[in-house]
C-alpha positions in Angstrom: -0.4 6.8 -21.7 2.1 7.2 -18.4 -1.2 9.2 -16.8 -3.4 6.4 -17.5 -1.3 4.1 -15.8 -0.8 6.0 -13.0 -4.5 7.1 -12.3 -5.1 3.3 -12.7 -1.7 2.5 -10.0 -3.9 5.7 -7.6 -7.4 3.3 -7.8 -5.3 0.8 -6.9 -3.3 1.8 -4.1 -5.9 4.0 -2.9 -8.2 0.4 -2.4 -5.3 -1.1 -1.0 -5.5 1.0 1.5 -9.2 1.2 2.3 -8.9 -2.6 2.3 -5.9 -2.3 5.0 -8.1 0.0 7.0 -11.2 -2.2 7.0 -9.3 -5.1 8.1 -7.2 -3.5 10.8 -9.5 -4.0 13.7 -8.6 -7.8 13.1 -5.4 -6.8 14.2 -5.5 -4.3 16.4 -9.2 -4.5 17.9 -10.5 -6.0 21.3 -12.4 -8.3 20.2 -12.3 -12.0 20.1 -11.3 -12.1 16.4 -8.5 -10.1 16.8 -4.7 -11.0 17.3 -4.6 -7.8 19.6 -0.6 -6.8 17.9 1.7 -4.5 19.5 3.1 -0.9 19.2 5.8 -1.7 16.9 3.1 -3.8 14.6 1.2 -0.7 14.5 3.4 1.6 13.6 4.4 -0.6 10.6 0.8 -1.0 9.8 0.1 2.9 9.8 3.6 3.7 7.7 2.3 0.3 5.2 -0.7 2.6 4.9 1.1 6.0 4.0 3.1 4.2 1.5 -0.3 3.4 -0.4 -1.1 6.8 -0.1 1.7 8.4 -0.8 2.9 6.1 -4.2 0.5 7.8 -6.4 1.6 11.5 -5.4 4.9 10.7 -5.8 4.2 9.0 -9.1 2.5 12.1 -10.4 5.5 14.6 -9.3 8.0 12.4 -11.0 5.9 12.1 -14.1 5.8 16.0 -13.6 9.7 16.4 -13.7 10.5 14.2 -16.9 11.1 10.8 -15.2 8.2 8.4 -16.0 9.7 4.9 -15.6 10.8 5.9 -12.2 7.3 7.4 -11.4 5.5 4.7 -12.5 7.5 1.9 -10.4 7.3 4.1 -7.6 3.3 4.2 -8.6 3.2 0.4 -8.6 5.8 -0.3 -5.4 2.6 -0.8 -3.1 0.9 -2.9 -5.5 3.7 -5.0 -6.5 4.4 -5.3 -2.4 1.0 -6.7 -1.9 1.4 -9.5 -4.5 4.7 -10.6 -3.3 3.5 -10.5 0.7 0.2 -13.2 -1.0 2.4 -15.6 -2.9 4.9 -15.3 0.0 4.6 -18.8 1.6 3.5 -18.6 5.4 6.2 -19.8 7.9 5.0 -22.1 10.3 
């Protein structure tokens, strides 16, 4: 049952991320849309994008050494992020 849960956490994160990449140029691209962010912006983006990369691995090798709870939270951190940052009100 932990394995299903974390294979469905890894579809998750994993379009997480492909949704982060497809909307970066809004952030970082020339164009007129864009809000054309800095260095330190983008570095936070790229390590944001890692994380939802990286989640599911680490889920999986803590799974592996006995510790499940911990591997699934860790499984479900980017996820859980994501929901937060949408309800988050904006500050204007």
């Amino acid at each position: 049952m932990v394995k299903f849960f974390l294979a469905i956490a890894t579809i998750a994160d994993l379009a997480l991320a492909a949704l982060l990449i497809g909307v970066s140029g809004f952030w970082f691209g020339s164009g007129p849309e864009s809000i054309r962010a800095g260095t330190l912006a983008a570095v936070g983006y790229v390590a944001i994008v890692l994380g939802c990369l990286l989640a599911p691995i680490a889920g999986f090798v803590l799974n592996a050494r006995g510790k499940a709870g911990i591997g699934l939270t860790v499984a479900w951190l980017p996820i859980a992020g994501a929901v937060v940052a949408m309800i988050a009100p904006v500050p204007y």
